[in-house]
N, C-alpha and C positions, 0 to 999 in steps of 0.2 A: 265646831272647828273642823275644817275640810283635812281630811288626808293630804299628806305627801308624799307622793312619789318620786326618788331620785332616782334619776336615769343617766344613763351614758348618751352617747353620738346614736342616733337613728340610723344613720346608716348602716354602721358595723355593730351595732352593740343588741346579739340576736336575743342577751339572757332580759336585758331592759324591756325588751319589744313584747316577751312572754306577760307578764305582767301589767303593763301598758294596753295590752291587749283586753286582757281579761277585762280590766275595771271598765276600759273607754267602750267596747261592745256594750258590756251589760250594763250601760248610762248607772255606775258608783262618781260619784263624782270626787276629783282630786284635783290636787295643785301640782302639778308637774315641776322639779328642781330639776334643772341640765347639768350635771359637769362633765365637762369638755374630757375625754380619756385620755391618758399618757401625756401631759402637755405640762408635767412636773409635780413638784413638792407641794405646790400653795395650793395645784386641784388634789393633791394626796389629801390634801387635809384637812379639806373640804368635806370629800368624804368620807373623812373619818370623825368630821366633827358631827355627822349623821350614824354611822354603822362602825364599828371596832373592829367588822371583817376585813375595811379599808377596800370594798367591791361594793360595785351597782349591781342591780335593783337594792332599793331597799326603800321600804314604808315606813312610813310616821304617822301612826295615830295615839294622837296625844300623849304620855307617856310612854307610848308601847311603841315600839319598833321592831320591824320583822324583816328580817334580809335574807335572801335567797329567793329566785323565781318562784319554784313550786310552792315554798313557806309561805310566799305573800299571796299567792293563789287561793293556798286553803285556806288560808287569816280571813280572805275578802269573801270567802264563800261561809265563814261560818260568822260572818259579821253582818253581812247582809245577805240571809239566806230568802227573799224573796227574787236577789239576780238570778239565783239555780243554776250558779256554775257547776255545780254537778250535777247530773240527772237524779230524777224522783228515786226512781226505784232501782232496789237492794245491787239488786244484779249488777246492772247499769253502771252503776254510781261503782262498784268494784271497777269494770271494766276498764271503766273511764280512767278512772285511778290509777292503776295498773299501765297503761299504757302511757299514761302523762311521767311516770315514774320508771319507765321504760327510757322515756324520750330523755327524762332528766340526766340519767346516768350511764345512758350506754352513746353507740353511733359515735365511737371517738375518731375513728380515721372518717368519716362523711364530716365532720366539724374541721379536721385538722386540713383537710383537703379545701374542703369546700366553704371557706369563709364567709360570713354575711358581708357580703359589698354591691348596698344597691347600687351604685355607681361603675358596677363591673359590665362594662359589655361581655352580652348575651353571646356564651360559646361553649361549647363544649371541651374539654380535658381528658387528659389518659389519667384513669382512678387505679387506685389499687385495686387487689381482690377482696381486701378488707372493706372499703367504700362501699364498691358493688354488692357487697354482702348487704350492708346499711342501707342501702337503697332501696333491695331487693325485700328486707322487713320491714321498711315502711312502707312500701305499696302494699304489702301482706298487710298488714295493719287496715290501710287506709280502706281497701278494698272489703276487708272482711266487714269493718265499722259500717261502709255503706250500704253493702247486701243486708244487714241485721238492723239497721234501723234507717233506711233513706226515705222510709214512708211515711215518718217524723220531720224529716227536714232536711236540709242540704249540707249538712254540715256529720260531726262525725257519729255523735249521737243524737241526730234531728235537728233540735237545734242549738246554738254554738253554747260552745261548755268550755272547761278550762284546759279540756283537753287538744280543743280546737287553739287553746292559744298558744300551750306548749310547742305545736305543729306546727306554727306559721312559720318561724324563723325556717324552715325548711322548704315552705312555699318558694319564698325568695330565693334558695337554695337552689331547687329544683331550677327554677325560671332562667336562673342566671350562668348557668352551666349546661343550662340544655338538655337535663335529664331524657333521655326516654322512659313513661309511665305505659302504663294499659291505660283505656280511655275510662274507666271509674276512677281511676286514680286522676287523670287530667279533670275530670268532673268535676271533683272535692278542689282540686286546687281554683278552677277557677270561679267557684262558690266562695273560696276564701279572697282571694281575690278581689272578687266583688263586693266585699264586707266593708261597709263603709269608715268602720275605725282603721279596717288593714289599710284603706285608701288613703287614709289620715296621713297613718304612721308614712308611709310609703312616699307621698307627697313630700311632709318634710324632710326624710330623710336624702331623696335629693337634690330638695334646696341648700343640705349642708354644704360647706364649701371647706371644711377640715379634712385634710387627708395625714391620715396614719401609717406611714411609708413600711412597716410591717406586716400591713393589712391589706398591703397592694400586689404581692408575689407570684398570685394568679390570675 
């Protein structure tokens, strides 16, 4: 029986894309379920007939359901540990960890500012100093990752790990607001970039044609 993944809107939905990421990279293979976000009661219940959290992402495998991005990350890494969504070794695999777990629960004015909307033309905004702070540790981040392991691969620990996928919703992020990086830091992004699941996601997420008029304010 294949996994299920339910997800929200590609476009805006950056916790969906984390997960989606993970599996579709490291060829796990899954069944993708859509519900359409905010668009009422019958999609409420929808996914709640999936997760009790009443929130996307969340996985199904066969009795066992796991909701929340980084929960369905480690689930998929310790169920198919031949993907190596986390690196081999001890260090590493902390590292990695640590900063996916970073990415999960901090950076709240960079999300609250800077929403996932592929569909936003590419511009720049006036950020708080909170933001800029947020910006400012994920290029520290991205940069330190690549100095300490780029000789493995292009990605953040060589190559792509789960911690590369907790990051991408900020790829989008960066792009769409016009960030300015240092140029290791534009490197990794356009490494990600390049990834042909991100290219996936990315694709249909501008074929959506649902807009979410709370998701539109910048």
């Amino acid at each position: 029986m294949a996994l299920k993944l339910v997800i929200g809107n590609k476009n805006y939905s950056s916790w969906s894309m984390r997960p989606w990421l993970a599996l579709r990279a490291s060829n796990i293979a899954f069944d993708e379920v859509f519900i359409p976000l905010y668009t009422g009661e019958a999609d409420k219940k929808r996914i709640l007939a999936f997760t009790r959290s009443g929130k996307v992402p969340a996985l199904v495998d066969g009795d066992i359901t796991v909701w929340d991005s980084l929960a369905i990350i480690e689930y998929a890494a310790e169920r198919f540990p031949e993907a190596r969504l986390w690196p081999e070794d001890r260090a590493s695999r902390a590292h990695a960890r640590s900063i996916s777990a970073e990415m999960h629960s901090g950076f709240a004015a960079l999300r609250n500012e800077c929403g996932m909307n592929l569909h936003r033309p590419v511009g720049a905004i006036t950020l708080s100093a909170d933001a800029r702070d947020n910006i400012a540790r994920i290029e520290q981040i991205w940069i330190e990752c690549r100095e300490r392991y780029r000789k493995f691969g292009p990605f953040l620990f060589g190559a792509f790990s789960g911690a590369d996928a907790m990051y991408a919703p900020v790829v989008h992020r960066f792009r769409t607001y016009a960030i300015e990086l240092a140029p290791e830091a534009r490197v990794y992004m356009d490494a990600m970039m390049a990834l042909p699941a991100f290219q996936e996601w990315t694709r249909a997420g501008l074929a959506e044609t649902i807009v979410i008029e709370k998701f539109e304010t910048v």
